[in-house]
C-alpha positions in Angstrom: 65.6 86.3 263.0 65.4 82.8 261.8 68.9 82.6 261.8 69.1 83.7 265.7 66.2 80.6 266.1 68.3 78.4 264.3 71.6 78.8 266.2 69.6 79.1 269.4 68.1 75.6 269.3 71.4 74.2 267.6 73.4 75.5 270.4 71.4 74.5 273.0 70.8 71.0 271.8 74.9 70.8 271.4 75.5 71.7 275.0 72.8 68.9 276.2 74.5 66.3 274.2 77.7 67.2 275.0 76.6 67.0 279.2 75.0 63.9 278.1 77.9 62.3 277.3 79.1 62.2 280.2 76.2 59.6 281.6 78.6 56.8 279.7 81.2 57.3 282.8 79.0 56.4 286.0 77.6 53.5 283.4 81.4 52.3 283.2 81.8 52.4 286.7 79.3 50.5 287.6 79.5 48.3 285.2 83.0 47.4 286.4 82.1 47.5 289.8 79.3 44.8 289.3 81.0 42.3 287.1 84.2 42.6 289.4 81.7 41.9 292.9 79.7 39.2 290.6 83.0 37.5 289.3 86.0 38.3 292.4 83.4 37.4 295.4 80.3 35.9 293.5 78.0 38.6 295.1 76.1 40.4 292.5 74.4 43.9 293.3 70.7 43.7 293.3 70.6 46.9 292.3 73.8 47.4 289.4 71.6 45.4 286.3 69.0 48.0 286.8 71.3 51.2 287.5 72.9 50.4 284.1 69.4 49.7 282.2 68.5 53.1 283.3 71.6 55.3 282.4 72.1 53.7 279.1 68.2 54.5 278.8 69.4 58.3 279.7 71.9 58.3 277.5 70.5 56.7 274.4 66.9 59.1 274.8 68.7 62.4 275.9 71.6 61.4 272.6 68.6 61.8 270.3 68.4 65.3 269.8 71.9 65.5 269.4 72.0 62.9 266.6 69.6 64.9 264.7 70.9 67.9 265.4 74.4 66.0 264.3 72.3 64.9 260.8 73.2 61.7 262.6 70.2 59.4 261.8 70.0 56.9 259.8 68.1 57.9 256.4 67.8 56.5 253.0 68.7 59.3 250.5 69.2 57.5 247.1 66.9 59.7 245.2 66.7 63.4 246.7 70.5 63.3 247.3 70.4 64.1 243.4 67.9 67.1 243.5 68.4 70.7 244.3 69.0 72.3 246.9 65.6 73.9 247.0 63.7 70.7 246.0 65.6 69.0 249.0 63.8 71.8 251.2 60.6 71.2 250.0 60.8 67.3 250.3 62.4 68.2 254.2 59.7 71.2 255.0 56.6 68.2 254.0 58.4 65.5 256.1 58.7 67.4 259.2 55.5 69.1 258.6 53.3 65.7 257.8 55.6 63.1 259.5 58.1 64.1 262.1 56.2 67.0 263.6 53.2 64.9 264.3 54.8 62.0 265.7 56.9 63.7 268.1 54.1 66.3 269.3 52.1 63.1 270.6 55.1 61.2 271.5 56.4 64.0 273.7 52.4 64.7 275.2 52.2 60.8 275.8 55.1 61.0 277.9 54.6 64.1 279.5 51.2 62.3 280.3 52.6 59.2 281.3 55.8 61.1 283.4 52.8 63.3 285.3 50.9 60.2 286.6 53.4 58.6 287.6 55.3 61.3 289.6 52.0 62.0 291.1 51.7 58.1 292.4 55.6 58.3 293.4 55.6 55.0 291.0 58.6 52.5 292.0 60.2 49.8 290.2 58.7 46.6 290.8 62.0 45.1 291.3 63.8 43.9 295.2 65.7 47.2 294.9 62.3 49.4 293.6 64.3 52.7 293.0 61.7 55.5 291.7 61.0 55.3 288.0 59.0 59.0 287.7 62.3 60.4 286.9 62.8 58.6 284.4 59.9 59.3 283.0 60.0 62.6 283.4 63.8 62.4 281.6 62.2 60.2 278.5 59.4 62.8 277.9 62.3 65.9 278.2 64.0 63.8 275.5 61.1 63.4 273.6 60.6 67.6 273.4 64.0 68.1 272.8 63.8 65.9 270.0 60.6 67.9 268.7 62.2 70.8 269.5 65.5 70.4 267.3 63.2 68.7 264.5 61.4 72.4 264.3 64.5 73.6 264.1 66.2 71.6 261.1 62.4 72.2 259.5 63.5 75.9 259.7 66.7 75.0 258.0 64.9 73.3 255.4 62.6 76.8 255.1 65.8 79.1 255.4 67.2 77.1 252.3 64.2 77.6 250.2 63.6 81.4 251.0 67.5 82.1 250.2 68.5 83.4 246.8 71.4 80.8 246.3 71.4 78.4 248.6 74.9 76.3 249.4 74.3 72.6 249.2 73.7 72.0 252.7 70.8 72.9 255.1 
């Protein structure tokens, strides 16, 4: 059973990253497109700065779950790379428990909050091209959960590792 909730989330979590990835190619184009109009006919886009700030924003929040799900973060591991296996766990199963868990809970419910209101207001950019910003809102708290979401499920790693007789050296 924990297994099945395991590979679930990890699975899932894969596939977003992997559709994620392709967010870099619009983010090329148009990064092409805008230097070429701003440096071939000095006519810059009003809207191509912006259009890149927020894809790179999609792609870097909606990458995080993958990167953890990848063991991808950075982490300082000097001293419990040398303990056991099962002491890892425990050190792993406290972290997520006092630290991660809690600041991603109220990081995603901040968002969520903060993605509501402004869908509800149908809140702009206050920029001259003032595209809507409530999907990106709504995108950054998605990112948020999924991040909370594969954190519960490396936790579970962490508890698999301790519950099993022998465990292999990695989570």
């Amino acid at each position: 059973m924990l297994s099945a909730v395991i590979k679930g989330i990890d699975a899932f979590i894969k596939k977003e990253g992997e559709i994620t990835s392709f967010v870099i190619y619009p983010l090329l184009i148009v990064v092409i497109y805008e230097v070429f109009m701003r440096y071939a006919f000095n006519s810059p886009t009003i809207w191509g700065f912006e259009f890149t700030a927020f894809a790179y924003g999609i792609h870097y929040m909606l990458g995080l779950s993958f990167m953890e799900n990848a063991d991808g973060h950075v982490k300082v591991d000097i001293l419990t790379g040398r303990f056991s296996p099962k002491t890892q766990a425990v050190i792993g199963i406290i972290s997520y428990v006092c630290i991660f868990g809690p600041v991603f809970l109220f990081m995603t419910w901040g968002a969520m909050k903060f993605a509501y209101t402004s869908t509800i207001s149908n809140e702009l950019n206050s920029t001259s091209w003032a595209p809507p910003i409530w999907p990106f809102k709504i995108i950054m708290a998605l990112s948020f959960l999924l991040l909370f979401v594969q954190g519960i499920s490396n936790m579970l790693k962490h508890v698999h590792t301790l519950i099993t007789p022998n465990p292999s050296g990695s989570r």
